[in-house]
C-alpha positions in Angstrom: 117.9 150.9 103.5 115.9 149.2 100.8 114.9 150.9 97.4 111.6 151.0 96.6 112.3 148.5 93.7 113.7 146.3 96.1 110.4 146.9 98.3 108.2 145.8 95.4 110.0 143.1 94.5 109.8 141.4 98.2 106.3 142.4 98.2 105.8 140.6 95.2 107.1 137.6 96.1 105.3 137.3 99.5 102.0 137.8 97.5 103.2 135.2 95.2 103.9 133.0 98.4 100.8 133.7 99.4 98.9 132.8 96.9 100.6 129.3 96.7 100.4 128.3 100.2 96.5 129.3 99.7 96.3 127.5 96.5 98.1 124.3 98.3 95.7 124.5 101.1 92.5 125.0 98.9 92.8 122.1 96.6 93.8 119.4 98.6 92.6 116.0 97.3 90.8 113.5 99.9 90.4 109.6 99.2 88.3 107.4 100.2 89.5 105.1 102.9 91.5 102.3 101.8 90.7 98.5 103.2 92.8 96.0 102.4 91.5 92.0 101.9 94.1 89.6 102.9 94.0 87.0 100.8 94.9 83.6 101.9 95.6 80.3 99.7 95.9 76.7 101.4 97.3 73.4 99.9 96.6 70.2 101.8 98.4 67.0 100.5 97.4 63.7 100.9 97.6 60.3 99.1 95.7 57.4 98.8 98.7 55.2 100.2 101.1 56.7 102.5 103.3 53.2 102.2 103.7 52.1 98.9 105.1 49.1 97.5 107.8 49.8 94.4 106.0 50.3 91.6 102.9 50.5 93.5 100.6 53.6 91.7 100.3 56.2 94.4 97.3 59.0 93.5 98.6 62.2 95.4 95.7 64.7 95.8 96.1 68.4 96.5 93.3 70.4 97.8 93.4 74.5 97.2 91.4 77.0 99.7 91.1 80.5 98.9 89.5 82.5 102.4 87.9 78.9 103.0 86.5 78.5 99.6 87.3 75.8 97.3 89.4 76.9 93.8 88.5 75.5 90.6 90.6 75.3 87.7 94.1 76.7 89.0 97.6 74.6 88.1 99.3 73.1 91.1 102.5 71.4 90.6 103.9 68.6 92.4 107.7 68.3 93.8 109.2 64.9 94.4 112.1 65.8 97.0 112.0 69.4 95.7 112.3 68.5 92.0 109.4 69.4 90.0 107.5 66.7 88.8 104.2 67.7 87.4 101.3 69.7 87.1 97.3 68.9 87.8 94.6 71.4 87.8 91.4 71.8 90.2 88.2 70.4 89.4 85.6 71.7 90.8 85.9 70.7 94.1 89.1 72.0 94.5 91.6 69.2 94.3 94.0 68.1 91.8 95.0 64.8 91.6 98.2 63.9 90.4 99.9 59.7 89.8 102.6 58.4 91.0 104.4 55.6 90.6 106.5 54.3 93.2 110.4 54.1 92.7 111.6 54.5 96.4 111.6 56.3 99.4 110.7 60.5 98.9 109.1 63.3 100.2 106.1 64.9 98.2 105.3 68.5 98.0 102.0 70.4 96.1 102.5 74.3 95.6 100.1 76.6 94.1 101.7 79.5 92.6 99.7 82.5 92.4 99.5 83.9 88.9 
């Protein structure tokens, strides 16, 4: 059988139960709902000659999209067969143009990297 003591002491801690599982229920905190924006970036590569001649200046010109928008003023850097080999930055139109001067066969690459 349980002493009074005993008794009181239960008691107490189902009130003190109690009072946190009302506490937890009373102050819960509600947010707004959360949307997300997906941003996208694009590169397009081209070139003003897509045969050169050796030693034949080649102007490579990278165009950045952000979500169909033109960026202005971000770095893009240019690989020559996955070596970097430069950097160029938007103008306002967002292309960087980057020269080249022809020294054999390669494959070009522009990448923006976002900061």
């Amino acid at each position: 059988m349980l002493s009074k003591k005993m008794l009181f002491a239960l008691f107490s801690v189902l009130i003190v139960a109690g009072a946190a599982i009302a506490f937890a229920v009373t102050t819960q905190i509600w947010s707004n709902p959360v949307v997300e924006t997906v941003t996208t970036y694009q590169v397009t590569l081209s070139s003003n000659n897509t045969s050169p001649v050796l030693n034949q200046t080649v102007q490579f010109s990278a165009l950045l999209i952000m979500n169909s928008v033109a960026q202005a003023s971000k770095q893009i850097d240019f690989y020559k067969d996955s070596v970097f080999n430069g950097t160029s930055t938007t103008n306002s139109t967002g292309i960087a143009t980057y020269l080249w001067t022809a020294d054999g066969n390669c494959t070009w690459k522009a990448l923006y990297t976002v900061p």
